[in-house]
C-alpha positions as CSV (number, residue, x, y, z in Angstrom):
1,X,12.6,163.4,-113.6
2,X,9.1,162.4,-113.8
3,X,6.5,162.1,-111.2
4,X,2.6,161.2,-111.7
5,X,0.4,164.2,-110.1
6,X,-3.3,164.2,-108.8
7,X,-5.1,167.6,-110.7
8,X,-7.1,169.4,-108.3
9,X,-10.7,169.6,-109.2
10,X,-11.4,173.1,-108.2
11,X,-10.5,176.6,-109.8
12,X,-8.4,178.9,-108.1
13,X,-8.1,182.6,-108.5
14,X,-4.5,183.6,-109.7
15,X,-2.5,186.7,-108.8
16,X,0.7,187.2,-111.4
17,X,4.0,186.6,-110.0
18,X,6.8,188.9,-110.6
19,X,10.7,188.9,-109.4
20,X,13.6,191.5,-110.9
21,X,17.5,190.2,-110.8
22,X,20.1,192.1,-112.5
23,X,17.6,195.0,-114.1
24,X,15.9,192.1,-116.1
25,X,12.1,191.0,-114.4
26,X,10.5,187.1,-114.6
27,X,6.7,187.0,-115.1
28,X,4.7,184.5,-114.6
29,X,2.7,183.9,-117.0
30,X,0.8,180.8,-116.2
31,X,0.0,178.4,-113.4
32,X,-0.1,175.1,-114.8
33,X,-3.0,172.6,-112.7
34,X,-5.2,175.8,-110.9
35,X,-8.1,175.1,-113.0
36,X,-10.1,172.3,-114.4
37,X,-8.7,170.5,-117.6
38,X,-5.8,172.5,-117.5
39,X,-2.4,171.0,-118.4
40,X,0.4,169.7,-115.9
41,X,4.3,169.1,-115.9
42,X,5.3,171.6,-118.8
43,X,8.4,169.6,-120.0
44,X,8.7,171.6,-123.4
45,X,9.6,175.0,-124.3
46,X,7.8,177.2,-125.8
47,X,7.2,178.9,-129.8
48,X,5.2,182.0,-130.9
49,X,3.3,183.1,-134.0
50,X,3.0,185.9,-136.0
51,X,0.5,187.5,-133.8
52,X,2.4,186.9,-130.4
53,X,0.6,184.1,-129.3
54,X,2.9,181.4,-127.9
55,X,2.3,177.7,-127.6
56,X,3.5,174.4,-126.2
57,X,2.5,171.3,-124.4
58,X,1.9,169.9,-121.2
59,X,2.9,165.8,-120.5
60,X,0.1,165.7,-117.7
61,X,-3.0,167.0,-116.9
62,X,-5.5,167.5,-119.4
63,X,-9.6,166.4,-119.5
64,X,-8.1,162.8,-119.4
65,X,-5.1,163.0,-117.5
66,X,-2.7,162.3,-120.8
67,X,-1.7,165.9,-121.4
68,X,-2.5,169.1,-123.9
69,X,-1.0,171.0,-126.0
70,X,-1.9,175.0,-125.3
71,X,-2.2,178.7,-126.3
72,X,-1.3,182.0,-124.3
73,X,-2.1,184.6,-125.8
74,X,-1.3,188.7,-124.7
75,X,-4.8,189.9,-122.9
76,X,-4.0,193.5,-123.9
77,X,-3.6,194.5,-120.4
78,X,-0.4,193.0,-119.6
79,X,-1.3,189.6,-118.7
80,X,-1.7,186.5,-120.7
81,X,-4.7,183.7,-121.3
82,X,-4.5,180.3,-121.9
83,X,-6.1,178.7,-123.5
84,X,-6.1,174.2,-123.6
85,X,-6.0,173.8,-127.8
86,X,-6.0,170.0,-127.5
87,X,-6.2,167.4,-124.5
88,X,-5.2,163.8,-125.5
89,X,-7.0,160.7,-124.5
90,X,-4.0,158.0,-124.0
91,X,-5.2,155.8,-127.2
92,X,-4.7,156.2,-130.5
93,X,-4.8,160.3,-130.4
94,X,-1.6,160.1,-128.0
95,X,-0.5,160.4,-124.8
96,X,2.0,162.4,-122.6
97,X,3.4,165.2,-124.7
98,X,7.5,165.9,-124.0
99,X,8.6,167.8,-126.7
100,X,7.9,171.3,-128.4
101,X,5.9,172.1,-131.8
102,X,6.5,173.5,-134.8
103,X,3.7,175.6,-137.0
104,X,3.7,175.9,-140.6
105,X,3.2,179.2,-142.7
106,X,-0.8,178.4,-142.3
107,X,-1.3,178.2,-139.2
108,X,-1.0,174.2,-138.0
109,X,0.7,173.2,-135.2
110,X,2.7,169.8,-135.4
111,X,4.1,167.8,-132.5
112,X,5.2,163.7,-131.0
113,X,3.7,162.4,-128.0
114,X,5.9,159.9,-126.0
115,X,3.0,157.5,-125.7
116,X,-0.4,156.4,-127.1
117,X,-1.3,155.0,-130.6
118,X,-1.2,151.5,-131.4
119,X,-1.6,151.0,-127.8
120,X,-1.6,147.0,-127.3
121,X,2.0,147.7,-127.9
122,X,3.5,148.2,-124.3
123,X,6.7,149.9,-125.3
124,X,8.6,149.8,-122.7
125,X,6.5,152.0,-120.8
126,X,5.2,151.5,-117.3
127,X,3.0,154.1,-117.3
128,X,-0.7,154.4,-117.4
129,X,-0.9,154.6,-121.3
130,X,0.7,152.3,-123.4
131,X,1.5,152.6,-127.2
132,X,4.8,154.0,-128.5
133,X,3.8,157.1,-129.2
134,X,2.1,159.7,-132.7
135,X,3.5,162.3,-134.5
136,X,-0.1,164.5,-134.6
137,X,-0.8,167.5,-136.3
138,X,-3.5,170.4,-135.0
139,X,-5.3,172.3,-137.4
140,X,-7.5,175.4,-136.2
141,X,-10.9,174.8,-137.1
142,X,-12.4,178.4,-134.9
143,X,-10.2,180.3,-132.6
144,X,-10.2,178.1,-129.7
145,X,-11.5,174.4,-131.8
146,X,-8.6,172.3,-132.9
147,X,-8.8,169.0,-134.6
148,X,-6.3,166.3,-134.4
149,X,-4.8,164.4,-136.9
150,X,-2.6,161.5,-136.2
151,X,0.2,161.7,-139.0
152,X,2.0,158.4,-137.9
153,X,1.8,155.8,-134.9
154,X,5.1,154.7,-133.8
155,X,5.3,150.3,-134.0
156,X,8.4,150.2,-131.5
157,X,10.7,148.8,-133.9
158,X,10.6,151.6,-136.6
159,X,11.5,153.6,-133.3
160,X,9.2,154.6,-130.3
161,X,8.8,157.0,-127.2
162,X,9.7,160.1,-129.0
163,X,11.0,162.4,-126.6
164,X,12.5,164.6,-129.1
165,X,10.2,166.8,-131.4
166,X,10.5,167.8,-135.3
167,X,12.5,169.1,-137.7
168,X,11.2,170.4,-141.0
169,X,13.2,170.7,-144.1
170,X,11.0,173.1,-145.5
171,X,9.8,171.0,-148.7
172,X,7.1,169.0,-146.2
173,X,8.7,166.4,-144.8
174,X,9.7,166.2,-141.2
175,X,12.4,164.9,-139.6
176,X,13.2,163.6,-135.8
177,X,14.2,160.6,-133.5
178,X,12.5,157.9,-131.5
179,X,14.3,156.5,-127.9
180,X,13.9,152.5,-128.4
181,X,13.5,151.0,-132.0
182,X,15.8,149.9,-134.6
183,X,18.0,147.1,-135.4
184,X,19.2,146.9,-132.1
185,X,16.4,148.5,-130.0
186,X,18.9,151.9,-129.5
187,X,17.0,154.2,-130.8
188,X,16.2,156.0,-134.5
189,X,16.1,158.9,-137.0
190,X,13.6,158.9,-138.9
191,X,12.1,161.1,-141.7
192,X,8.2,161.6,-142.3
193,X,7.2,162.3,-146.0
194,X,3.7,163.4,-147.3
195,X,2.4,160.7,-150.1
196,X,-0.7,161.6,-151.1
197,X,-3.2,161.3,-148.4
198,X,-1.3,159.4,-145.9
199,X,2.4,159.8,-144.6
200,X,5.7,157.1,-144.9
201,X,8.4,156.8,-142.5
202,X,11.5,156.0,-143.0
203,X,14.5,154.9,-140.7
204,X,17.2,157.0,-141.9
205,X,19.6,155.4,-139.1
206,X,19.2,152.8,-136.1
207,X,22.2,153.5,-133.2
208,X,23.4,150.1,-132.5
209,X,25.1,151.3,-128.9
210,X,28.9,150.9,-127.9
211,X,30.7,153.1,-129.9
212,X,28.1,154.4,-131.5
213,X,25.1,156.5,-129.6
214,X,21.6,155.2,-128.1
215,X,19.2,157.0,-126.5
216,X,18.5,159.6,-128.6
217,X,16.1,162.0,-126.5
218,X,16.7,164.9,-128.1
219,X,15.6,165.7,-132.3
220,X,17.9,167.1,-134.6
221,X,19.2,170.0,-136.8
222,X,20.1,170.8,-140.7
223,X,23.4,172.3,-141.3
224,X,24.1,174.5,-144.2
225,X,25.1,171.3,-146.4
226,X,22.0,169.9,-145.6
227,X,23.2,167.4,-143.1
228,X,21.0,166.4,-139.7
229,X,23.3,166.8,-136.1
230,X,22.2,165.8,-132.7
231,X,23.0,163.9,-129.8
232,X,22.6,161.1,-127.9
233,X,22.4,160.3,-124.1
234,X,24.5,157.2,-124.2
235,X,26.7,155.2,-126.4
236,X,30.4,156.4,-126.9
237,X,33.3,154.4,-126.4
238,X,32.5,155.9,-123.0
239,X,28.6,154.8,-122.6
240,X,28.1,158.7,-122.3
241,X,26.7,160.2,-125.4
242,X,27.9,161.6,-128.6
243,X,27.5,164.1,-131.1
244,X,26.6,162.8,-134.4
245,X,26.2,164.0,-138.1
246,X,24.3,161.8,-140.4
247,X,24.6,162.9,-144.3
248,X,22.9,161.9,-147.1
249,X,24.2,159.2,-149.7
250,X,23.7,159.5,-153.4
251,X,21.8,156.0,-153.1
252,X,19.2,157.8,-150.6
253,X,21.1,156.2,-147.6
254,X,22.7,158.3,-144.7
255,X,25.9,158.3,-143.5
256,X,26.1,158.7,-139.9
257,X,29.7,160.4,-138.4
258,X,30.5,161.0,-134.8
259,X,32.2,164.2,-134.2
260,X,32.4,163.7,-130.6
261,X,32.4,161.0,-127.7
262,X,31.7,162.5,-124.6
263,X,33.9,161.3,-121.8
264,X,32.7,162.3,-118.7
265,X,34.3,164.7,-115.5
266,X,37.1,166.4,-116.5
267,X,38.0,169.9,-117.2
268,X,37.8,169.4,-120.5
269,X,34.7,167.0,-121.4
270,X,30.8,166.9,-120.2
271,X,28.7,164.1,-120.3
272,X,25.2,162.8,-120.6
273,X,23.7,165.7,-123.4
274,X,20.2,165.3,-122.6
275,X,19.7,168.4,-125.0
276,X,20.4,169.0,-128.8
277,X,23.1,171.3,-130.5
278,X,22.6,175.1,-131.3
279,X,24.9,175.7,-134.6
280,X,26.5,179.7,-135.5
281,X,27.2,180.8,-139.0
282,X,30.5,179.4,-139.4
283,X,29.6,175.6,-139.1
284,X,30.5,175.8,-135.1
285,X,28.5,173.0,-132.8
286,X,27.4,174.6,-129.2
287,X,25.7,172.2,-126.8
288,X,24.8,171.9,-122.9
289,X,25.8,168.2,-121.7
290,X,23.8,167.9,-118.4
291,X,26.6,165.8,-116.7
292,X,30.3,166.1,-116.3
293,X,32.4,169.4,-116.4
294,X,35.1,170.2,-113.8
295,X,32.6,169.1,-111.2
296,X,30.4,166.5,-112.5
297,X,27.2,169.2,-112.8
298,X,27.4,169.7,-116.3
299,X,28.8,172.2,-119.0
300,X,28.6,173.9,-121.7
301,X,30.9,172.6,-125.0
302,X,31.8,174.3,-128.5
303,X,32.9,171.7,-131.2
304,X,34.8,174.5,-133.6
305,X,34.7,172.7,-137.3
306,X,37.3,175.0,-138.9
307,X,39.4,171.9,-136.4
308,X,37.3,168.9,-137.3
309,X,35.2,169.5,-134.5
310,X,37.6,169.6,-131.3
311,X,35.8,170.0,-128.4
312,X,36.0,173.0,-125.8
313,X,34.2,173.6,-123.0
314,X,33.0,177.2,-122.3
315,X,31.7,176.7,-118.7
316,X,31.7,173.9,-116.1
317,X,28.9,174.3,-113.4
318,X,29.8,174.0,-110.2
319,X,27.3,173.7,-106.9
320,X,29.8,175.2,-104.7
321,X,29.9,178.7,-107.2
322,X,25.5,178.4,-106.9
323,X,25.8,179.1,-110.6
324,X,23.4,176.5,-111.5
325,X,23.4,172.9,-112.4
326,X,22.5,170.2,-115.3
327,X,22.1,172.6,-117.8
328,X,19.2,172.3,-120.5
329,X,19.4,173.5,-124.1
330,X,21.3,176.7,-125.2
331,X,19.8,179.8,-127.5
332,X,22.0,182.8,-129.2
333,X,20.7,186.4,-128.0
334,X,21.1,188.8,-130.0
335,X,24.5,190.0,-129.5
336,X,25.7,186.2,-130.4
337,X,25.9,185.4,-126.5
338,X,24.8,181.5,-125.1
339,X,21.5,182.0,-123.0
340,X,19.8,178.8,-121.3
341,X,18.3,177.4,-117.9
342,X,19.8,175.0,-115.4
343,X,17.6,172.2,-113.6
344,X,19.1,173.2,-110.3
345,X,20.6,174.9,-107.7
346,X,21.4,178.6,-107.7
347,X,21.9,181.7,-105.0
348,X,20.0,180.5,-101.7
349,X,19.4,177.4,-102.5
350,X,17.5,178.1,-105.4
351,X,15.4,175.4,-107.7
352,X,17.2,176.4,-111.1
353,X,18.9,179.3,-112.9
354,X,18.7,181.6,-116.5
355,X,22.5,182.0,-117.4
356,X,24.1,183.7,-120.1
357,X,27.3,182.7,-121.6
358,X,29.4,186.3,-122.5
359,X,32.4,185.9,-125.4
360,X,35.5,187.6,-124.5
361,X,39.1,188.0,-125.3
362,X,40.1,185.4,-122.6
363,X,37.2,182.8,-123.0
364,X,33.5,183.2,-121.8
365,X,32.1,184.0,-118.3
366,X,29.3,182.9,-117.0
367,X,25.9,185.6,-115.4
368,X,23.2,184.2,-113.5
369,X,20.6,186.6,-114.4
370,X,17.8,184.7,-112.1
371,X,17.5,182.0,-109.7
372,X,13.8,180.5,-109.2
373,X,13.1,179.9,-105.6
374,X,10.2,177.8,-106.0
375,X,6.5,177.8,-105.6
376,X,5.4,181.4,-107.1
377,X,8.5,181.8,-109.5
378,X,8.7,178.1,-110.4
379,X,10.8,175.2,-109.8
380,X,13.3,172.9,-111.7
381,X,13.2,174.3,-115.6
382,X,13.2,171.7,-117.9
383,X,13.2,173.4,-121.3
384,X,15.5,175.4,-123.6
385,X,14.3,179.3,-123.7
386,X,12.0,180.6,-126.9
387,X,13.7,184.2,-127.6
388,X,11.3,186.6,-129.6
389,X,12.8,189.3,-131.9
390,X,12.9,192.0,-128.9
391,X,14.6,190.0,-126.9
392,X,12.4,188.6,-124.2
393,X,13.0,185.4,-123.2
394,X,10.2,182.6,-122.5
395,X,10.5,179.4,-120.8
396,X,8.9,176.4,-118.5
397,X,9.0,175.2,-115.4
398,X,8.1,171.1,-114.6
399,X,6.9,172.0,-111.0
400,X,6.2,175.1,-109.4
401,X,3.3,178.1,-109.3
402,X,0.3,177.9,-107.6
403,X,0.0,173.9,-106.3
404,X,3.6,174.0,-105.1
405,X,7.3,173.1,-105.0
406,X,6.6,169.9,-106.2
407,X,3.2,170.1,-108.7
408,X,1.9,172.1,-111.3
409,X,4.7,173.6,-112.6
410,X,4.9,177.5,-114.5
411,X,5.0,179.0,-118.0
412,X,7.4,182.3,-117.4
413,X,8.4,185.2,-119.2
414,X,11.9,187.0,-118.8
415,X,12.9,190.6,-119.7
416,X,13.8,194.3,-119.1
């Protein structure tokens, strides 16, 4: 869901917002569009350094309107400040920030932008910018100065509009996927590799559609062999996503394999993944698929690999049960249960839910442990949670806070 919002041009003085459900309290700890050059429609979730700052990145809102990527950082009295690191212009810096970053063991921040770059290119974008979108990198220069550097600018048919943000592999080179591009326009993985001064991209796999995925919004993961895993919002035998492993070939290709086509509403299939997949220790696949389920709202699937990757699903969400629906992405706590956010619904009529997924003898059962209600708490979380080591939980909300149901939106933080 997206929606083009007009940023107030005045400051506003903000009380914090706080609401308790089952012993655990939500915190808001950001209004998003209050202030001048502040960021708008937080779509991504949310990392932290070593020092407890967090950050992440707006897709509005901004100096120019093309979104930020920002700081909050603890005040030391129990609040937080924010701080706008980077506001894009919508040319060839970027434009319209979905996804999260990643930071490197010195202290850079790294990140894609849907739009912005080479930006005669339309890209199938109706929006104000054009272009096909950067992968940019932010390095600290003082403790509120950034500088930009655009790594890469996306031509549309090496891939473009990445949603999805990166993966690294630890030796420098980064990893992720671009919506359109490739042979057939599907969609792409690609891999970003350091040479010398400049960077090289290469398409490590272009989804052709049918049987095979397209749309990948969501980036991907490294298994323990080494192998990249995601998803993809269409394709299938089913035109309704898959789950994909690509490996790589002695000759430097990739193999791409689909472990799963999703089929749609059933009891025993979701749809649509508009996330990526969370893997355990043992090889296991866990994923949200924001469609199908028992009742068409989305669910919650296991792909267990000790049985070539049959599919289970551990909860279906269902309107009628206010439990939540179209889930987004799913984190392990730190007793190995599921924890993640919903877009909608909830108990009265709420504007999303934080769930957890329990393990037990007899499957897993489902705990709504908060239901936004709009405006102060938020409304319609879009992001996957950020869990830090004591176990507080930290998310987004696209709309919400101080301008309103529908504006804004809220970053939150959720704990005992």
């Amino acid at each position: 869901m997206r929606a083009t919002h007009v940023l107030a041009a005045f400051i506003l003085f903000l009380l914090p917002f706080t609401a308790s459900a089952n012993g655990q309290t939500l915190s808001v700890m950001h209004n998003f569009g209050a202030k001048v050059g502040d960021g708008n429609i937080p779509y991504a979730s949310l990392i932290m350094d070593a020092s407890g700052n967090l950050y992440s990145t707006a897709m509005e809102g901004g100096a120019d309107g093309f979104g930020t990527v920002y700081r909050l950082s603890p005040n030391g009295i129990g609040g937080w400040d924010e701080t706008t690191l980077y506001s894009f212009t919508g040319g060839a810096d970027g434009a319209s920030p979905h996804a999260p970053l990643i930071l490197d063991s010195t202290g850079n921040l790294y990140g894609t932008t849907v739009q912005g770059g080479l930006t005669a290119k339309a890209c199938n974008s109706t929006a104000p910018a054009k272009g096909c979108g950067v992968v940019f990198k932010l390095t600290p220069t003082t403790q509120d100065s950034w500088t930009e550097t655009v790594l890469y600018s996306f031509t549309g048919t090496d891939g473009g509009n990445p949603y999805s943000g990166l993966t690294s592999d630890g030796a420098g080179n980064f990893y992720g996927t671009g919506l359109i591009g490739g042979s057939a326009n599907q969609g792409v993985v690609y891999e970003l590799s350091p040479t010398g001064a400049s960077w090289k991209q290469t398409v490590l796999h272009s989804f052709a559609g049918k049987s095979d995925g397209n749309a990948p919004y969501t980036g991907v993961v490294f298994d323990s062999h080494g192998n990249l895993l995601g998803t993809t919002y269409g394709g299938g035998s089913a035109g309704l996503g898959i789950v994909y492993r690509l490996s790589p070939q002695s000759s430097g290709s990739w193999k791409e394999t689909i472990l799963h086509v999703f089929q749609g509403q059933s009891a025993s299939d979701g749809a649509e993944p508009f996330s990526g997949v969370l893997l355990d220790k043992s090889g296991n696949i866990y994923g949200a698929a924001s469609a199908g389920g028992t009742f068409n709202y989305g669910a919650v699937f296991e792909l267990v690999a000790a049985n070539k990757f049959s599919s289970t699903l551990l909860h279906s969400f269902n309107l009628d049960n206010k439990d939540g629906t179209f889930p987004n992405g799913i984190i392990f706590d730190l007793k190995g249960n599921l924890l993640g956010t919903t877009q909608g619904a909830g108990q009265n009529d709420g504007n999303g839910t934080v769930f957890k997924l329990t393990r037990g003898t007899n499957g897993w059962t489902e705990t709504v442990l908060f239901t936004f209600q709009g405006s102060a708490d938020g409304t319609y979380p879009n992001t996957s949670l950020f869990r830090d080591t004591a176990g507080n939980l930290y998310g987004a909300t696209i709309w919400g806070g101080t301008l309103g149901p529908t504006n804004g939106g809220v970053a939150f933080q959720f704990g005992r």
